[in-house]
N, C-alpha and C positions, 0 to 999 in steps of 0.2 A: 564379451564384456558389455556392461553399459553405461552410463555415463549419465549420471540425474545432479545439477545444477540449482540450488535456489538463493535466490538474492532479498534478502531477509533486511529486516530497518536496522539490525545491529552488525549484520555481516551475512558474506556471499560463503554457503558450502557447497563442497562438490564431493559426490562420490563417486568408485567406479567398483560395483558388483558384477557378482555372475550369477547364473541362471539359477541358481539356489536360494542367491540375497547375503551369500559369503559376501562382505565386506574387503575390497583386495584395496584400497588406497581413499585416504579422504584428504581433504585440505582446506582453509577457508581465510579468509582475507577480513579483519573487523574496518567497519565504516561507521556513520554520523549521518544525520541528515543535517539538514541546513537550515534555520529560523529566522530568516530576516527579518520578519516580526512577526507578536505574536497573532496567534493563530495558523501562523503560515508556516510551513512543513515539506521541505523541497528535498529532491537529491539530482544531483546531476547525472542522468540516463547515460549519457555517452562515455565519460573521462571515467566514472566510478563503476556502475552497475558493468556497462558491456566491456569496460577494461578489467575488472574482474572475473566474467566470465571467461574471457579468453585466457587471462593469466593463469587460472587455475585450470583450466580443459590441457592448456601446456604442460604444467606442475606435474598433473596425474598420469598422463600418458608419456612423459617422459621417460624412455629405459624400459618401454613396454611396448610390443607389439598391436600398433595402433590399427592395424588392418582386421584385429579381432574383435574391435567395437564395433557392437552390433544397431546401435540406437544411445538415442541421445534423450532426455525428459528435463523437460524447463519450469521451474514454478518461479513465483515470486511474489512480492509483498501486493497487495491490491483490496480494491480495486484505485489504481492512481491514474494521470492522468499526466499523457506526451504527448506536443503535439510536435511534428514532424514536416518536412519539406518530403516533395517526391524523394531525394536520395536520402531517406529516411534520418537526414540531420534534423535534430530536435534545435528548434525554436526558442524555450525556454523551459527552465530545472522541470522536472515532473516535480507534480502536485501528488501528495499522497494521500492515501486513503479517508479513514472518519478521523484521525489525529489532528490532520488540516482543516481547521473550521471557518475557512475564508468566506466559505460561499451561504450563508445564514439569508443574508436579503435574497439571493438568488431564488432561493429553497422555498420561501415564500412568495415571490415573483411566480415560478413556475406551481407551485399549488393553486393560486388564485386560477391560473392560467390555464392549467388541466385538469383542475378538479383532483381534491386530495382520495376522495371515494375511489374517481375514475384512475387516479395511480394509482393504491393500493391495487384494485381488482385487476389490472391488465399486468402490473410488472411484480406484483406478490409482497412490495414493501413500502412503506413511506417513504419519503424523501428524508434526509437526514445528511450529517454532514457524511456519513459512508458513500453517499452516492456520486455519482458521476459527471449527468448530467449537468447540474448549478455551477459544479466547476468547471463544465466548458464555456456556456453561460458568462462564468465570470470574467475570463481570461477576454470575452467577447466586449464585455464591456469594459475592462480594467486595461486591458491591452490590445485593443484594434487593431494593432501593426502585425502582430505576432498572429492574432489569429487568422489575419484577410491574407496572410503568406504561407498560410497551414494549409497541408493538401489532404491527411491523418491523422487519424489520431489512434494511441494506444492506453491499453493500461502496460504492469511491468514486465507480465513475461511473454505476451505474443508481439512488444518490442523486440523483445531478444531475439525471439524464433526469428523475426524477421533482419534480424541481421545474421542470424546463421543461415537462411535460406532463402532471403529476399518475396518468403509469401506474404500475401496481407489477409490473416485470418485472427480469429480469436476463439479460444473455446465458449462453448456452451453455458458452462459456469461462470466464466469472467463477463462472460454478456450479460446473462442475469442478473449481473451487480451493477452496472451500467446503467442504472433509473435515471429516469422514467424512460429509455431507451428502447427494450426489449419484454413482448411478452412472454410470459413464464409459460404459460398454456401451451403456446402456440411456438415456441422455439423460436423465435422471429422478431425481424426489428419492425417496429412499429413506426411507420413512413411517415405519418402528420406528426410524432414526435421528435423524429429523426430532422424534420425538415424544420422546426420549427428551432430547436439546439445546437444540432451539428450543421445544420446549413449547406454550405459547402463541400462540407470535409467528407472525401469518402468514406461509405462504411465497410468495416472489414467481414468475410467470409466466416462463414460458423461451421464448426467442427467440433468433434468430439473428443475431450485431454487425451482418453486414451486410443485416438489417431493421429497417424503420422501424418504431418500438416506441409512435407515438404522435407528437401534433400541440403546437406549443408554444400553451401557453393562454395566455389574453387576463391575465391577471395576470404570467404571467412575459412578454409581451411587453411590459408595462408599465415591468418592470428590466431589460431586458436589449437594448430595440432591436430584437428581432427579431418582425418581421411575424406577431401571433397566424396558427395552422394552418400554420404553417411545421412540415417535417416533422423528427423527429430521430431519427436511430437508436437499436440498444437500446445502444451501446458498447461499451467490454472493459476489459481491464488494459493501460495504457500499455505494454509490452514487445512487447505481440502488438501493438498499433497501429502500434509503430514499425516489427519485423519486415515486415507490411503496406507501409508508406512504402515501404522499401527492396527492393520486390519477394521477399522469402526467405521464399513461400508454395509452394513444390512440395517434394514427399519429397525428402529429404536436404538442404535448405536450412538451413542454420543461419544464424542471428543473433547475434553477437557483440557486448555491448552495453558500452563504455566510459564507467561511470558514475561518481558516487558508492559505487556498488556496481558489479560487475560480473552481468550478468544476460545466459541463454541461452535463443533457444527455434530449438526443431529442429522442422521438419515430418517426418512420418513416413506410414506409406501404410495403418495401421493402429493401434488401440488396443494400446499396451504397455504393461505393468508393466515396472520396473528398477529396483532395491533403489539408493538413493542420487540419485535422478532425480525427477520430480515429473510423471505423466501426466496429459493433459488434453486437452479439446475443443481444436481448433481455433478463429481467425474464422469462417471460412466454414461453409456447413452439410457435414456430412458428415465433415469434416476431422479432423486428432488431431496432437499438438505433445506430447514431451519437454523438460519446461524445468528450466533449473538456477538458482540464483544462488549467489551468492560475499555474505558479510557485507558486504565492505568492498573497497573498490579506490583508485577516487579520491579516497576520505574520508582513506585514511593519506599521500597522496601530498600534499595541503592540509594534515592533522597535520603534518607534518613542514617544509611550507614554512612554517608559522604559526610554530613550534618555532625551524626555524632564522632565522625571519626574514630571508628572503634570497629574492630574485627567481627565478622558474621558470626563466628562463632563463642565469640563473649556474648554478643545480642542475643545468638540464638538461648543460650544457655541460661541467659535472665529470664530470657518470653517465656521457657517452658518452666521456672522455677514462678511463675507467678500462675494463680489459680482462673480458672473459667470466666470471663466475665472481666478481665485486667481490674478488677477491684473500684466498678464503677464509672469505666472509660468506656467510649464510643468514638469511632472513627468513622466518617462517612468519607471514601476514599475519591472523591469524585475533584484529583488535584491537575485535573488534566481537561475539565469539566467532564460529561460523561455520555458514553453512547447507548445505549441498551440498559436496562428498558427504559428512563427517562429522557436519552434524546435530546440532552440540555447542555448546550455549550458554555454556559453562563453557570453553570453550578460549581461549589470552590469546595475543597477539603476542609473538612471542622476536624477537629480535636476534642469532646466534650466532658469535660466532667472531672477536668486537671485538679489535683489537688499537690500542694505540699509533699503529701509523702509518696506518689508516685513518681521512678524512675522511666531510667532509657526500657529497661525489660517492660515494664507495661505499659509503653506507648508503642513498644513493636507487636506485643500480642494481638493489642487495641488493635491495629492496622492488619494483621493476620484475620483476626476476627470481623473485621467492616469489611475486608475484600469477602470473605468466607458470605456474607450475607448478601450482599451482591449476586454471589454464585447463587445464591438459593433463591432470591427474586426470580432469577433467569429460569436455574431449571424449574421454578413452579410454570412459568409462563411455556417451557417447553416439554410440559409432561404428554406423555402420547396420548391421544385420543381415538386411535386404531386397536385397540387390543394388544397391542404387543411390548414387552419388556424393554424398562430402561436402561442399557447396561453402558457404563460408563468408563470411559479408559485416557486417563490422562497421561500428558504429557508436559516435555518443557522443563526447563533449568529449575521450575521452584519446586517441581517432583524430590528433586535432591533432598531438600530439606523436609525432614520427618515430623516437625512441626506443622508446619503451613501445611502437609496435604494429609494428616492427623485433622489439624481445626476445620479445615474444607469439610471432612467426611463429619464430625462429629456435630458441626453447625447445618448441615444439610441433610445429615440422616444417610447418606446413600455411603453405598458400596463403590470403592475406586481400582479397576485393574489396572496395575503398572505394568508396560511392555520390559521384558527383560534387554530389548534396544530402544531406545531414545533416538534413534540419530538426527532424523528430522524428516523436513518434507524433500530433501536432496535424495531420499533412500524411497520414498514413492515415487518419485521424479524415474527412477532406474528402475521400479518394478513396472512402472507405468510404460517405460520405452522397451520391455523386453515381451510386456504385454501385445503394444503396438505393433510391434514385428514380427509378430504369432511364436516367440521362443518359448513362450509357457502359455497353459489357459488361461483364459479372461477369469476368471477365480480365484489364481494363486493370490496366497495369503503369505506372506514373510515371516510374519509374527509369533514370538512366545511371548505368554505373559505370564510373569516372575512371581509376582505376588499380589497379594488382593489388600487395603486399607479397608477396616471395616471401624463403624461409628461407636465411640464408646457410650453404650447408653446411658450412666450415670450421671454425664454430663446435657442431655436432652431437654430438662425442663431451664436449668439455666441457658440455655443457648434460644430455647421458643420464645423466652421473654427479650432476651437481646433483639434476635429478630424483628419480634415487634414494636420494641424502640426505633430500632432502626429505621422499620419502614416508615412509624410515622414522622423522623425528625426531619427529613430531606423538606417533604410539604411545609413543614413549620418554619425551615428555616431559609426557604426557596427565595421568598424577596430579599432578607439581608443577603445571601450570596449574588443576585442581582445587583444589586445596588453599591456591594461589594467588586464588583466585576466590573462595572461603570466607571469605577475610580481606577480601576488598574491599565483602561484599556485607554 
């Protein structure tokens, strides 16, 4: 058996598969992060994140022969930020990934500081609120006590490891995300930036997700059910776990993720920079992934049913009974302000083009359709430049609805494979630790996929013209959200 773990911004899942990816037990715990103001985006790593690891690792191997777990796989939401005493007690809530936009002066502090060229080219991406660095940075300047008493620091899932195993490592991939921290090139922390950020704070051990980073100790086997010396790997960022699940591990594979957010990651055949993108290790060793994400996606599409109070599937039913185009609405979905490709925290959601006779059904299409054009920004900026095919395979809770991943395909043109499982990145997590313990080859794949979304071309010339509304109304209406954002904050 194995045992794959991720602790996600809306809740913690666990699986426990066998060496086939038969599914034998799942469970999951729903949580919240914390907002004590805005911009700031916290969870607390110890009471929530590792007491739902442990709660559910109990849950599954409960009434089951737990001496048959063969490995353990940990992902989690990232890149965030823990900082830790030696007995790995965290200091204060983790900071989460680009959702938290605290550290904006940092971001600039340290651009002036290392030269924004000279980041891009050593760590593969800009500085932006996704990164790492500004947020330690911050806590250095915002809370001196908390950091001068910091011995570590983590993101969320090589915390966890190290409470199942007491190692201080981090994979590969979650390092790469860690800017200006880590070169991409060179698999390595880069020392004048390390000393310059982290200071103090040791750095941790680089490994590969799919190696075993260490053995669960006789104390976490005590909370958590799993048989001390049980192995666990080093883990990732739940996005790349899930990509993993759904097999979209070879150049030109992308992962289309329907979330709360919407999140991308593209396998590539080599290290790239690309101004609006975010470059990075891959899982696997050797490997290199382009990933995007979008602020917000599923979160407005909940805003809006909370708002109207009215069932998804009334909503749904109005969005598809109105025609292409919601009858002169535009949505520019940036309510969360926005990560990729604009990078602007200070950018507000519009509405445009409200009239009298438009209802709830064309203000949700609206909002299908501004996310959809988002997506298409993204994969232009991620189209391959290596000769090789872009083959697209999404995931995530807004796949359900035959709508939203309809208007994705018919606004972007492309072809969408649905895995015939969904489960998440908890089910890479388990292919990835049976990988690591050599029970199957480094290649097995888990995945069927069910069916294909293909673009209805009727609707293509209406949809190129939206697009490029779209693209120019952001530039045009970029100072009023500014100035707009100044009064809120």
């Amino acid at each position: 058996m194995y045992l794959g773990i991720d602790v996600g911004t809306g809740s913690t899942k666990a699986v426990l598969t066998d060496a086939e990816g038969t599914l034998l037990a799942q469970a999951s715990r729903s949580h919240q992060p914390t907002m004590p103001q805005p911009g700031h985006v916290e969870f607390d790593a110890e009471n929530v994140w590792w007491a739902e690891v442990a709660e559910l690792s109990r849950e599954l191997l409960e009434g089951r022969d737990a001496g048959k777990l063969r490995g353990v796989g940990i992902s989690a939401m990232g890149p965030c930020l823990i900082l830790t005493d030696e007995a790995l007690t965290p200091l204060r809530p983790a900071i989460l990934y680009g959702v938290d936009t605290r550290a904006e002066e940092q971001i600039q502090a340290l651009n002036a500081e290392l030269g924004e060229e000279h980041i891009l080219r050593t760590g593969g991406s800009a500085l932006s609120s996704q990164a790492l660095g500004p947020k330690i940075r911050w806590v250095k300047e915002h809370e001196p006590e908390a950091f001068s008493r910091a011995s570590r620091w983590f993101s969320g899932s090589n915390f966890l490891v190290a409470k199942l195993t007491g190692e201080y490592v981090i994979d590969q991939h979650t390092a790469s995300q860690a800017d200006p921290l880590h070169d991409l090139d060179a698999g390595a922390w880069i020392p004048e930036h390390c000393a310059a950020i982290t200071e103090h704070l040791q750095m941790p051990g680089l490994v590969a997700s799919t190696e075993v980073a260490g053995e669960v100790t006789a104390e976490a086997a005590k909370l958590t059910g799993i048989p001390a010396g049980t192995p666990v790997t080093a883990g990732t960022v739940d996005a790349w776990a899930e990509a993993f699940s759904v097999g979209a591990r070879r150049p030109g594979d992308l992962m289309l993720m329907y979330g709360s957010t919407f999140f991308f990651v593209q396998h590539v055949a080599r290290a790239q920079r690309r101004q609006g993108l975010w470059a990075t290790r891959g899982v696997e060793p050797g490997t290199f992934s382009l990933a995007a994400g979008m602020a917000t996606s599923g979160s407005i599409v909940g805003w809006f049913q909370q708002l109207t109070q009215s069932a998804m599937e009334d909503l749904s039913a109005e969005a598809a009974a109105v025609p292409p185009g919601a009858e002169g609405l535009l949505v520019l979905p940036y309510f969360a302000g926005e990560r990729t490709p604009i990078f602007d925290p200070f950018a507000r959601g519009t509405i445009t083009g409200l009239t009298l006779s438009h209802g709830r059904g064309h203000i949700l299409r609206a909002i299908y359709e501004g996310m959809a054009c988002g997506v298409a920004q993204i994969l232009e900026l991620m189209a391959p430049d290596s000769g090789e095919a872009q083959r697209l395979v999404c995931v995530g809770g807004g796949v359900k609805s035959p709508l939203w991943a309809q208007i994705v395909s018919d606004v972007t043109g492309r072809e969408q494979d649905v895995p015939e499982q969904t489960i998440g990145a908890s089910y890479g997590d388990a292919l990835m630790a049976a990988i690591a313990v050599g029970d199957v080859p480094a290649e097995t794949d888990w995945t069927r996929i069910e069916r294909r979304i293909i673009p209805d071309p009727t609707r293509a010339d209406t949809y190129a013209a939206l697009l490029d509304t779209y693209t120019q109304a952001y530039p045009a209406m970029r100072e009023t959200m500014h100035r707009l954002a100044g009064r809120c904050e």
